[in-house]
Every structure is written in C-alpha cells, then in structure tokens.
C-alpha positions as CSV (number, residue, x, y, z in Angstrom):
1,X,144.4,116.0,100.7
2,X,145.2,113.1,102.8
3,X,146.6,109.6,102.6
4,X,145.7,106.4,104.5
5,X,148.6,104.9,106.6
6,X,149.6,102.0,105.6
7,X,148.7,98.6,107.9
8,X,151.7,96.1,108.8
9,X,149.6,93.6,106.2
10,X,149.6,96.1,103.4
11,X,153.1,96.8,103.3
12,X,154.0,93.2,103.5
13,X,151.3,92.5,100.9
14,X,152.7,95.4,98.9
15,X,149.2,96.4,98.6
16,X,149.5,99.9,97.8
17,X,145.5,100.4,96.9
18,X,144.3,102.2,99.6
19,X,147.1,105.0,98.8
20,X,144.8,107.4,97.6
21,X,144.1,111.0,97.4
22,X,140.8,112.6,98.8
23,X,140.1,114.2,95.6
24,X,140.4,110.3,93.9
25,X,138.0,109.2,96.1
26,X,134.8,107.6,94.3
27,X,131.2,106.4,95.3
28,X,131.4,103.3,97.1
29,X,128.7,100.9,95.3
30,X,126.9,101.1,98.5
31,X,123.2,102.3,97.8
32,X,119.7,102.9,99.3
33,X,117.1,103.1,95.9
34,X,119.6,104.3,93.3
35,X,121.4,106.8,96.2
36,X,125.1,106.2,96.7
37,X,127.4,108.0,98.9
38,X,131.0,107.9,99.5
39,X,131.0,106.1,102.8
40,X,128.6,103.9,102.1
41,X,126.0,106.2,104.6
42,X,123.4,108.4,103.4
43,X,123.9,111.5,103.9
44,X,120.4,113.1,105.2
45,X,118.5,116.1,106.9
46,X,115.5,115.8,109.0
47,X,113.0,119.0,108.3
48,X,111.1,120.2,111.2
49,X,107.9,118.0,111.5
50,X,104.6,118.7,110.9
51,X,102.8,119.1,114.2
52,X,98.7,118.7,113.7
53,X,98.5,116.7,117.0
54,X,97.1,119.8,119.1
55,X,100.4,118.8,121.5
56,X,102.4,122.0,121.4
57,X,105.8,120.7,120.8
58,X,105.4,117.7,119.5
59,X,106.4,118.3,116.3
60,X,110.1,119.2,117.9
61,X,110.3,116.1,119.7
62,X,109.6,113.7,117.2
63,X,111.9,115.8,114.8
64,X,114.8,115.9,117.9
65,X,114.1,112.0,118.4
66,X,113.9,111.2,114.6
67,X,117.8,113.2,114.4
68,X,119.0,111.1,117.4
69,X,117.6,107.9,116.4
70,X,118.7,108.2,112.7
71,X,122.2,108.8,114.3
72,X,122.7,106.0,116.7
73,X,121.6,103.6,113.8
74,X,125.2,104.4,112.3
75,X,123.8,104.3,108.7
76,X,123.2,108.1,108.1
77,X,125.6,110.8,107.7
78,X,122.9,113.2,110.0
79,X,123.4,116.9,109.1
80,X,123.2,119.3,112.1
81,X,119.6,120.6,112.7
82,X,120.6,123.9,112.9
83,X,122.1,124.1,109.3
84,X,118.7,123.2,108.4
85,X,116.8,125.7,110.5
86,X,119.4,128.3,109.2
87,X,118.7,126.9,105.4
88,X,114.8,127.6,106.2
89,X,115.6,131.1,107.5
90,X,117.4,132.5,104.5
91,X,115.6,131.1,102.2
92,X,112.1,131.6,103.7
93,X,110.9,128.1,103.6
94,X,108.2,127.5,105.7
95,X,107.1,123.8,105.4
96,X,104.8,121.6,107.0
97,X,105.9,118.1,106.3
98,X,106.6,119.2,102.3
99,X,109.1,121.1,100.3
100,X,109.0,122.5,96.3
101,X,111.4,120.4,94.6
102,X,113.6,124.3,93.5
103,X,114.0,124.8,97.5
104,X,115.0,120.8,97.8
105,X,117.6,120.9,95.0
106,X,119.0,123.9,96.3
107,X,118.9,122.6,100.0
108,X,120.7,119.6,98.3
109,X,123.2,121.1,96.8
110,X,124.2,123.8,99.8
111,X,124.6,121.1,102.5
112,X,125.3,118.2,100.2
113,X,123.0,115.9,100.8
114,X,121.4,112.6,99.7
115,X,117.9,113.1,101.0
116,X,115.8,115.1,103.4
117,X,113.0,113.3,105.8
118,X,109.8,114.9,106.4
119,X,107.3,114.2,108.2
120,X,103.9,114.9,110.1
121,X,103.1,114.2,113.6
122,X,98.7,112.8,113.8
123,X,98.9,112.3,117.4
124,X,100.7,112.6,120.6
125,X,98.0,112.2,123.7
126,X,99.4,111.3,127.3
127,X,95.9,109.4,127.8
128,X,94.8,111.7,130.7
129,X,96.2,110.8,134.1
130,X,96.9,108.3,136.5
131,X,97.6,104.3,136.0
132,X,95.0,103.8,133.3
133,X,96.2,106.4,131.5
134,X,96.9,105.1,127.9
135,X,99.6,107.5,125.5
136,X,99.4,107.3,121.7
137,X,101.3,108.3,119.1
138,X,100.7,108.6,115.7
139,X,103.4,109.3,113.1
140,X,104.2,109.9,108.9
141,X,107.4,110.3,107.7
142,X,108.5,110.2,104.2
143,X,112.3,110.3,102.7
144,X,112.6,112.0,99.3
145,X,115.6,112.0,96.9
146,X,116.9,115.5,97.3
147,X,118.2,115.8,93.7
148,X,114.7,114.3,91.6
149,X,112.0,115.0,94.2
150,X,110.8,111.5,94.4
151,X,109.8,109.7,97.7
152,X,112.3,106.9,98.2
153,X,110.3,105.9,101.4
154,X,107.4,106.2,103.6
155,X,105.9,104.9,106.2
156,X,103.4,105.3,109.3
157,X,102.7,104.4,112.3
158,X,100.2,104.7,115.2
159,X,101.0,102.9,118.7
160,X,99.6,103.2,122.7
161,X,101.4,102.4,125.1
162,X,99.6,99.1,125.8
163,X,100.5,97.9,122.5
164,X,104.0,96.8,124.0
165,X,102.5,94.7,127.0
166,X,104.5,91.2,127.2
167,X,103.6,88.5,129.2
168,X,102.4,89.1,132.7
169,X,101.3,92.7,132.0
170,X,104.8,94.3,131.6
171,X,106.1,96.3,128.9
172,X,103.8,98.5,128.8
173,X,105.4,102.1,127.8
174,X,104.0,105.1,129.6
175,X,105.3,108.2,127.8
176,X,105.0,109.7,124.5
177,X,108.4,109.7,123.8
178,X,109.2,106.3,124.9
179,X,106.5,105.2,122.6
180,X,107.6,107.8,119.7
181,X,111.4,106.3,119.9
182,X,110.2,103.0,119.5
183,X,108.0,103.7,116.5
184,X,110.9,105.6,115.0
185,X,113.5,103.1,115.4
186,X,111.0,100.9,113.4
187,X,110.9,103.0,110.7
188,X,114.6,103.7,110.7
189,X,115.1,99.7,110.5
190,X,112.5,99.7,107.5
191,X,114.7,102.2,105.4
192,X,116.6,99.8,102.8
C-alpha cells in the first residue's frame, strides 16, 4: 500500500482526492482500441521476430530495436525481453511471428499484459559494398489483444536507404539498422 504526498496546493485546496490506496486504484479512461491500463500506458511484450530475410540475426535486431524504440516513445509499459524468452522456454512456445490464443491468454495473464507485438522480418540486405551500396529493409509487425486474440494493429513497411535523400543528396541512411529504427519509430507513431 502506499499514499501520495500531499502538494502545498492540495492541502490548501483541501483536496484530499489523490489520497488513495494502491489497492483503490482504477483504470484510468486512457485507451488504445478498447485496451485501458492503469497509467494510461500499455502494457506490452515484443515476441522474438520472425527472421525469413536470409540475414542471420536480423530477426534479433529488429526485435532489440522494436523493445528500445517502443520504450523511448514513453507510451508502453515494455516488459523485459527476457521474461518473455523465459515464458517461451517453459512453456515450449516456438513462434515465428504467431501465437495460439491458449499460449497468449496465458502469457497475458503471467506477466500481465495488455498486448504482445509480433512480427516478421522480409528483408534486411546491406546492398553489397562500397558507396553505391543501397540497404533495405523490409518489415511486418502486428499488435494483438492478449486477452481476445484480435489484431488491434498492423502495419508494414519496406525502405532503402536512398528513400531518405533530402535536398542536395544528403540523408541518405547507410545501415540496416539506421534504416530499421526509422521504419520502426514510424510504426510506433501509427499505434493509436
């Protein structure tokens, strides 16, 4: 249990309403599609994604840079990776960019979340080497309501490097990473 202090303002006020117990805590009104959460943040878990790109590890870093991303946007209560992993150990879940809705709910319920993002990565090519070089990326992700199975959101996205060139030939983005990162912080600003 635990009780707000008081502000100068409130006690003059005599505004007792923030005095409240943790346990009389409710849902702020705060929702994405029908989701509501306590702090007005959803509370989420990014599964490992889906890596058909041929780029070993590129499933890890899109997953690593979706976690980060999803984090500094300061709307998502991010659950630690390694709770998920663990979750996928015990209870032998081996996805690739799905879940059973049984495994979800019960994913849900164990680190109590909101929704779980999966996703798939299509591509993730340096473009060969040198100046000319152009990377691509290619990415799916999907956000699903971890209590009804539904998809809440989706999106996709495929971008090279070049597709960032502003005036005068700069901007262009030369890693996959860079270019991932900005594609995810993209889809992060599309989640409502």
């Amino acid at each position: 249990f635990f009780f707000k202090q008081k502000t100068a303002y409130e006690i003059y006020q005599c505004d007792w309403s923030s005095d409240v117990c943790s346990s009389d805590l409710k849902k702020s009104q705060t929702s994405v599609d029908g989701v509501e959460s306590v702090t007005g943040k959803i509370r989420v878990a990014v599964f490992p994604f889906n890596n058909i790109s041929g780029r070993v590890d590129a499933g890890r870093i899109v997953t690593n840079i979706f976690v980060t991303e999803l984090f500094n946007s300061k709307r998502f209560i991010v659950v630690e990776p390694g709770n998920v992993l663990k979750f996928m150990r015990e209870e032998r879940v081996n996805i690739l960019g799905e879940i059973d809705l049984v495994k979800l709910q019960l994913l849900s319920r164990r680190l109590n979340l909101d929704n779980v993002i999966v996703g798939t990565v299509t591509e993730f090519d340096d473009g060969g080497k040198g100046m000319a070089a152009v990377p691509v990326v290619s990415i799916t992700a999907r956000m699903i309501d971890s209590d009804e199975g539904r998809i809440v959101w989706s999106a996709q996205d495929k971008k090279k490097g070049a597709d960032f060139i502003t005036i005068f030939g700069l901007g262009r983005l030369r890693t996959l990473t860079s270019i991932a990162q900005k594609i995810i912080r993209n889809f992060i600003y599309t989640i409502k």
